[in-house]
C-alpha positions, 0 to 999 in steps of 0.5 A: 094534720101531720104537715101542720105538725111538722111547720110548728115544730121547725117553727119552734125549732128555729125560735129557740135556736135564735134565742139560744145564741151567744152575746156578739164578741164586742159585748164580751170582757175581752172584746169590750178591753180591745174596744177601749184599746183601739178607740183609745188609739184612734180618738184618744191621741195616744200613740200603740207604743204609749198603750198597755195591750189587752 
C-alpha cells in the first residue's frame, strides 16, 4: 500500500516536472531574431557586414 503510494506520487511528480518546462531557446523573441539573422546570411545572400546584429 504505502510502495503504490510513494510510485504514484514520483509518477505525478515526474509528470508535472515535464509539463512545467520552459519553451526550447528558438521559439523565444530573442532566438527566433538570431534564427532569422543567420538563415538570412546562409540562404538569403547577404553578406554579416550588409545585416543588422540582433
Amino acid at each position: 500500500m504505502m510502495k503504490k503510494m510513494i510510485a504514484m506520487l514520483v509518477i505525478i511528480a515526474m509528470v508535472i516536472g515535464a509539463c512545467a518546462s520552459s519553451k526550447p531557446y528558438y521559439k523565444t523573441k530573442k532566438g527566433k531574431k538570431k534564427q532569422k539573422y543567420y538563415n538570412d546570411i546562409q540562404f538569403g545572400g547577404k553578406s554579416a557586414s550588409e545585416m543588422k546584429r540582433p
